[in-house]
N, C-alpha and C positions, 0 to 999 in steps of 0.2 A: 663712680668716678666721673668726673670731668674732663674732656679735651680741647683743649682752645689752638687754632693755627695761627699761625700768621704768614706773611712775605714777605719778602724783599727780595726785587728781582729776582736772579734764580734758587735763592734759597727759601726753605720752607723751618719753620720753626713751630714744632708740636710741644704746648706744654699738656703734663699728666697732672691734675689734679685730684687724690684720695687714695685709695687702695684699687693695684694692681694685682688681680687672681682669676682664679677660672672664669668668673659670672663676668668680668671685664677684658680682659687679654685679648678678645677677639677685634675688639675696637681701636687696638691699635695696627693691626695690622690692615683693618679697612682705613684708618685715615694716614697711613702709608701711602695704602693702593690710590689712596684719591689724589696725594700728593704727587706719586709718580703720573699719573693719569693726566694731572694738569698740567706736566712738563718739568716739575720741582726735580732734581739729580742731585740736588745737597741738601740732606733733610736733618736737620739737629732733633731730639728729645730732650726737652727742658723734663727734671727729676725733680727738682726744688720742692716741688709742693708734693711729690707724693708720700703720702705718711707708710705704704707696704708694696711690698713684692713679694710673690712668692714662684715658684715656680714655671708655672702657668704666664705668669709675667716675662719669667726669662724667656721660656720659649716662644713669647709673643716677638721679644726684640728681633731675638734671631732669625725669625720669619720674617721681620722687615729687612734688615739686614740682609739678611740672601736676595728677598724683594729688591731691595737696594742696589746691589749689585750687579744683579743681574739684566737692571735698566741701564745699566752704565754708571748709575751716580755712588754718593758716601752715605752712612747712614752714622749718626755719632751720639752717645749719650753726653746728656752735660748734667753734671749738680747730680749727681747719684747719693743717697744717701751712706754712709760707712757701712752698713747692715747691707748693702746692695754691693758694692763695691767688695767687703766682702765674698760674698756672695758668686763674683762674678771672677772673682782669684781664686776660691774654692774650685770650682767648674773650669778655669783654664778656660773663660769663654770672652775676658773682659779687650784683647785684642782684636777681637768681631766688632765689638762694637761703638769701638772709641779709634779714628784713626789719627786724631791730636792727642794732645796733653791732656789727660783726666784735669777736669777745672772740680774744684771739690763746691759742698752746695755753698751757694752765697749769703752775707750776712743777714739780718732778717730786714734789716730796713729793703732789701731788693727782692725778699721773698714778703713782706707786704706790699711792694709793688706788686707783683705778679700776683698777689690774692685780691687787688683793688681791681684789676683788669688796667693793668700801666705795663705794657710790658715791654714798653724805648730803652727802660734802664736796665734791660739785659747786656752784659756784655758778652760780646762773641771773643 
């Protein structure tokens, strides 16, 4: 897996690039901590590119999540795949982690942005 951040003033935007599981999950909640560390309190997870999640994944988010919270700031997934979203209505867990409107994943002309390394054409 891949994770790219970015800024803009105080918000932080983590994209996940590949598969999310046990040998990975750990890295998201370290480039949480770095984000809270650097003063970030509104931290989005771009989904778009990632092709798995399992388990291991879920309880990565909600590590940040609580991480999240617990600094004061929001933690929010964007572009989550249907198998994910699923996933996250299955568990009664998808109100953790989304405190706007689920944005479902974007067309691909904006997910080959984000696999070009273009990621302006995010919309928040």
């Amino acid at each position: 897996m891949n994770i790219h951040q970015y800024a803009r003033g105080s918000h932080a935007t983590i994209i996940l690039v590949g598969e999310l599981d046990l040998a990975t999950a750990h890295s998201v909640r370290v480039v949480v901590e770095d984000c809270l560390g650097d003063g970030f309190r509104t931290v989005d997870i771009d989904l778009a590119l990632l092709t798995f999640c399992d388990v291991s994944g879920l309880n990565a988010f909600l590590v940040a999540s609580r991480l999240t919270t617990t600094a004061g700031g929001s933690l929010c997934l964007r572009h989550p795949s249907p198998t994910l979203t699923r996933l996250l209505d299955l568990t009664a867990t998808g109100y953790l982690l989304y405190d706007r409107p689920l944005v479902p994943a974007p067309c691909a002309a904006v997910a080959d942005d984000l696999a070009a390394g273009r990621p302006t054409s995010l919309a928040s």
